[in-house]
C-alpha positions in Angstrom: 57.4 102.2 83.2 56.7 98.4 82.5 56.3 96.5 85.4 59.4 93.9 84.7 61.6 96.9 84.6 60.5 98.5 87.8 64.0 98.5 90.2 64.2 99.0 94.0 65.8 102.9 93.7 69.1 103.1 94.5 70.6 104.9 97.7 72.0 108.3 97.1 74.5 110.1 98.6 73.8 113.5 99.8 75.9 116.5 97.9 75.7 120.0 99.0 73.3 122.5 99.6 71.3 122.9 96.9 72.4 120.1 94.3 70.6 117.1 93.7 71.8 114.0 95.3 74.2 111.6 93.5 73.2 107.9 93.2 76.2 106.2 95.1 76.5 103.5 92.5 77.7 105.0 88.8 78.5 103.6 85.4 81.4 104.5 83.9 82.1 104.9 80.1 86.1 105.5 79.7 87.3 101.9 77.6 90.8 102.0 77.5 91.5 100.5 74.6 88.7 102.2 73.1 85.3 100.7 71.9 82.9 101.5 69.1 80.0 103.2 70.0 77.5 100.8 69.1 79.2 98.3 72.3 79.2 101.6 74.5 75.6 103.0 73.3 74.4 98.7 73.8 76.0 98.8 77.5 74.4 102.0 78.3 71.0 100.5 77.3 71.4 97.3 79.7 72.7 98.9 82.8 69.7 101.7 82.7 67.4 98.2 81.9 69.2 96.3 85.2 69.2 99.4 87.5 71.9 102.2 87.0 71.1 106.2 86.9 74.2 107.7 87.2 76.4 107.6 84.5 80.1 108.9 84.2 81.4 110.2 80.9 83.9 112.9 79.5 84.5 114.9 76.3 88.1 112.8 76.3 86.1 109.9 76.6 84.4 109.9 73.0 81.6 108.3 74.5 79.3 111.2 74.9 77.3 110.8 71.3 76.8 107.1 72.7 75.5 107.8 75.9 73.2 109.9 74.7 71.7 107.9 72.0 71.6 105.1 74.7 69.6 106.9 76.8 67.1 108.0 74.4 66.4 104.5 73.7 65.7 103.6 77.3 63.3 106.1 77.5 61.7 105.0 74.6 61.8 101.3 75.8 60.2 102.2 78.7 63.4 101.2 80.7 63.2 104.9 82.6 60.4 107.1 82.2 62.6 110.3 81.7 65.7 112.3 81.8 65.2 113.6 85.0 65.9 110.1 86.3 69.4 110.2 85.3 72.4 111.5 87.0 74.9 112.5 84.3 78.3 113.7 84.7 81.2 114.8 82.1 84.2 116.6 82.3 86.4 119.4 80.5 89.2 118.8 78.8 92.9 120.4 79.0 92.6 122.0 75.6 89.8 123.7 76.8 90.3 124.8 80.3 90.9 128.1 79.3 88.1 130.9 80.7 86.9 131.5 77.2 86.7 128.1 76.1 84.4 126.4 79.1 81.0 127.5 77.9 81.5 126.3 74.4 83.4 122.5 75.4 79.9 122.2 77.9 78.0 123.5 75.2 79.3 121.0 72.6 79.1 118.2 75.7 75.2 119.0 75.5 75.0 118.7 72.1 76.6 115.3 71.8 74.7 113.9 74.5 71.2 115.2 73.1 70.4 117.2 76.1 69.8 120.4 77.6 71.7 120.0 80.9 73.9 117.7 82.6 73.8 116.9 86.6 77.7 117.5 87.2 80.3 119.1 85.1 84.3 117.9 86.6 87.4 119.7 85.6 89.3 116.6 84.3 92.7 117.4 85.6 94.2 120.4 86.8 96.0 121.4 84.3 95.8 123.1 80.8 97.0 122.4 77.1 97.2 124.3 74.3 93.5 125.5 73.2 91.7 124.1 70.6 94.4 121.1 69.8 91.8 118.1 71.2 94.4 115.1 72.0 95.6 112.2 74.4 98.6 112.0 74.9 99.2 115.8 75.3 102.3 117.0 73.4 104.7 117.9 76.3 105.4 121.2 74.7 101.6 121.5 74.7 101.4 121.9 78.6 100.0 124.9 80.6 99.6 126.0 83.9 95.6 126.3 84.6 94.3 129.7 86.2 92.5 127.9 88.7 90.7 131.4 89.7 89.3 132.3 85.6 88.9 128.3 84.8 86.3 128.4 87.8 85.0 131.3 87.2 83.9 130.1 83.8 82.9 126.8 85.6 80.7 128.9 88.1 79.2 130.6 84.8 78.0 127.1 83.4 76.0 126.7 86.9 74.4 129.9 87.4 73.0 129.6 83.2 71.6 126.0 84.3 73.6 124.0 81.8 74.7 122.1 85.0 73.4 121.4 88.0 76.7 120.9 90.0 80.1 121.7 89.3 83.6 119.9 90.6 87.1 118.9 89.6 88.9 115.5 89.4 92.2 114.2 89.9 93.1 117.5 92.3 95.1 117.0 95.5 94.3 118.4 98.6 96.4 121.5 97.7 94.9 122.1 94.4 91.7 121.4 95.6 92.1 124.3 98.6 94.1 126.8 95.4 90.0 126.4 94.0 88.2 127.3 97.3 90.1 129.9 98.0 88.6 132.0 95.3 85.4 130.3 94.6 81.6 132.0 95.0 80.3 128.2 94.4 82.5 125.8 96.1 82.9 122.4 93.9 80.6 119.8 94.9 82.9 117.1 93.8 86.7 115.7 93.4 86.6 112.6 91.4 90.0 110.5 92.2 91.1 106.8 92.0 90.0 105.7 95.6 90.0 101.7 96.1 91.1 99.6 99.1 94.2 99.5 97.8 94.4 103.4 97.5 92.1 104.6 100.5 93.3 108.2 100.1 92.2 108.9 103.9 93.8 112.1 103.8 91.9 113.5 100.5 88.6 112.5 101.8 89.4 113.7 105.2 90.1 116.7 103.3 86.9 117.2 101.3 84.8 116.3 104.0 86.2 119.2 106.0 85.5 121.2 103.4 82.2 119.9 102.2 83.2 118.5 99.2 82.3 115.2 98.0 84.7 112.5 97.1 83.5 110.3 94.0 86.2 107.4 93.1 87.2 105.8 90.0 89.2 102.9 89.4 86.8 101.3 91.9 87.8 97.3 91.0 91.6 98.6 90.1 91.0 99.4 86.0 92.4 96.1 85.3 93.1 95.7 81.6 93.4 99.7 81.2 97.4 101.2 80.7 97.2 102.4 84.4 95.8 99.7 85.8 96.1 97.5 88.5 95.2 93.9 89.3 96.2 94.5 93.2 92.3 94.9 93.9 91.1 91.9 91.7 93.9 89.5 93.4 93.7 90.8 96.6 94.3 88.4 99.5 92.0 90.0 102.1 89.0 91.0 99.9 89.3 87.4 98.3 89.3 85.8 102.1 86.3 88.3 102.4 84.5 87.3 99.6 85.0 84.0 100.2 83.6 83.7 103.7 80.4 86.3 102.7 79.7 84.6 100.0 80.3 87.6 97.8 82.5 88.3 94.8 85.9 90.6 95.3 84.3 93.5 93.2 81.5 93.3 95.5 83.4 93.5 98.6 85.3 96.8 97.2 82.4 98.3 96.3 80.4 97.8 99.7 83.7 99.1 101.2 83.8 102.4 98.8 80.0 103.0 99.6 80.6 102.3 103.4 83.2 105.4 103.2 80.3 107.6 102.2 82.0 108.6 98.8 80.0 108.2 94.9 81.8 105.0 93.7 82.0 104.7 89.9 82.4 101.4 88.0 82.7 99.8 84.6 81.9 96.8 82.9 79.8 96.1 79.8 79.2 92.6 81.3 75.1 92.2 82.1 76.0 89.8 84.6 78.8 91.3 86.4 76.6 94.8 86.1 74.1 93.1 88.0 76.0 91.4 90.7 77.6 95.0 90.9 74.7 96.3 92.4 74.1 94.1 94.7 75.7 95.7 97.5 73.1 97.3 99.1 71.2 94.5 101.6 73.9 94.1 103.5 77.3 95.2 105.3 81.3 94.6 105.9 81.9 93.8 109.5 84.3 95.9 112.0 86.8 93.6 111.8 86.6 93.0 107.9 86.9 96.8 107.8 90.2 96.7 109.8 91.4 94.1 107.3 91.1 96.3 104.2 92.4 99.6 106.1 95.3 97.3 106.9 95.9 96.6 102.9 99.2 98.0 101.7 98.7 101.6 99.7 99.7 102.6 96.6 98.5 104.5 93.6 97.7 103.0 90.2 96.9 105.9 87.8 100.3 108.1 88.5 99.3 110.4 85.9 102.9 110.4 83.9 100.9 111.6 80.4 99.9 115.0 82.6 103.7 115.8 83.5 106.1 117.2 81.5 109.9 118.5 81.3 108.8 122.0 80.5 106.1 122.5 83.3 103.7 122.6 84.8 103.8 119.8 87.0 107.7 117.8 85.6 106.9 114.8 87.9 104.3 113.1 89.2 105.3 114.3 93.0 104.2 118.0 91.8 101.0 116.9 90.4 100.0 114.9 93.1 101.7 117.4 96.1 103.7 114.6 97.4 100.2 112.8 98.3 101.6 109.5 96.6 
């Protein structure tokens, strides 16, 4: 490891028994508009150089190839002396949440990303398509209802073979989420869902932390620039009074508030400056009364999901895919 290169390790956050602990600060690789892989593989490479070891990708994503290469080259730069380091996480898409199709997606997930396991593999959303059609948007005659029971089963399979070392879901309400445990030998380790201080979700983290499961949030600074997202976190009034008086930026105030909930907090930007100042959240803390001013922030959801309903089913608004939890 060269010596300029050495970083103080990052906290983790504890998952459950028997899986290895996430690092509570991860990079994500969704760019909405999309980017060529050359700027994702390049942004990979700097935020492994200025301190990042979890990173958050998805077969949707088209940035799996990327993330791989990028990580080869930080090894060989001397940036991380291995794999092992890493925390990597990808998800399976609609088209092949089917029981029969799980294997091969992670298998094809391994193969872009040049290795021979990954640290967490998330059902994207709780719902299926039509197999082997690989598209966003979904075709709303495309839709399925997911068999939660088989779909984990298969997910349960990856985990026992050692292809991945936890398994979860994202974007599942609490309901969906309990549909899963209800049947499951291996309980998920995660739910990954837009959670902000503009959407708290106290009652989905009060949720999985009843039942073990840890929350990891996206959408950390609000996705600003995305088709879903929101500027309501950037151009808050209360984290920019924050800021202001700490001294800190606005994104750093929302992340030191997602990490002082205990949940993985996920965040993008292929920005070396703003990747660093994203990390530094760590030497020091929000005050009671500065966390009473962000649980007092008005609450609303930015990413309603509208591309996973449809008017033939499953979910024909975004009340049944969310359970009413909007």
């Amino acid at each position: 490891m060269n010596e300029e290169h050495q970083q103080t390790p990052m906290p983790a956050i504890p998952m459950p028994a028997g899986c290895r602990s996430i690092p509570a600060l991860g990079f994500g690789t969704a760019a909405d508009p999309p980017v060529e892989p050359e700027i994702v593989r390049s942004a990979v490479v700097e935020a492994i150089e200025v301190g990042y070891r979890h990173f958050d990708t998805a077969a949707l994503y088209n940035s799996e190839e990327a993330l791989g290469e990028a990580i080869i080259e930080a090894i060989n730069g001397g940036f991380v002396e291995s794999r092992e380091q890493l925390f990597i996480t990808s998800k399976l898409w609609c088209s092949d949440a089917h029981p029969q199709h799980v294997l091969p997606a992670l298998n094809k997930t391994l193969w872009n990303l040049q290795m021979d396991y990954i640290d967490l593999y998330l059902i994207h959303w709780p719902v299926s398509s039509k197999p082997g059609i690989h598209e966003y948007p979904i075709k709303k005659e495309d839709f399925l209802p997911m068999d939660f029971k088989s779909v984990w089963a298969a997910m349960e399979e990856c985990y026992k073979l050692g292809l991945t070392k936890s398994i979860g879901v994202s974007n599942f309400s609490c309901k969906k989420l309990a549909d899963v445990l209800a049947t499951a030998k291996t309980p998920p380790a995660v739910n990954q869902v837009e959670v902000n201080p503009c959407w708290q979700q106290q009652k989905l983290r009060e949720f999985c932390k009843r039942n073990g499961v840890l929350v990891v949030g996206y959408s950390s600074l609000g996705s600003i620039g995305t088709f879903y997202g929101t500027n309501r976190v950037m151009e808050s009034e209360v984290l920019k009074e924050i800021a202001k008086a700490r001294g800190k930026t606005v994104a750093q105030v929302a992340l030191r508030w997602g990490y002082e909930q205990g949940i993985g907090v996920v965040v993008k930007s292929y920005n070396k400056e703003r990747m660093k100042q994203n990390l530094e959240i760590f030497d020091w803390s929000l005050s009671d009364d500065e966390c009473r001013k962000i649980s007092e922030i008005p609450q609303s959801r930015a990413c309603l999901g509208k591309d996973y309903t449809s008017p033939y089913g499953p979910y024909k608004t975004t009340e049944e895919l969310w359970d009413e939890e909007l």
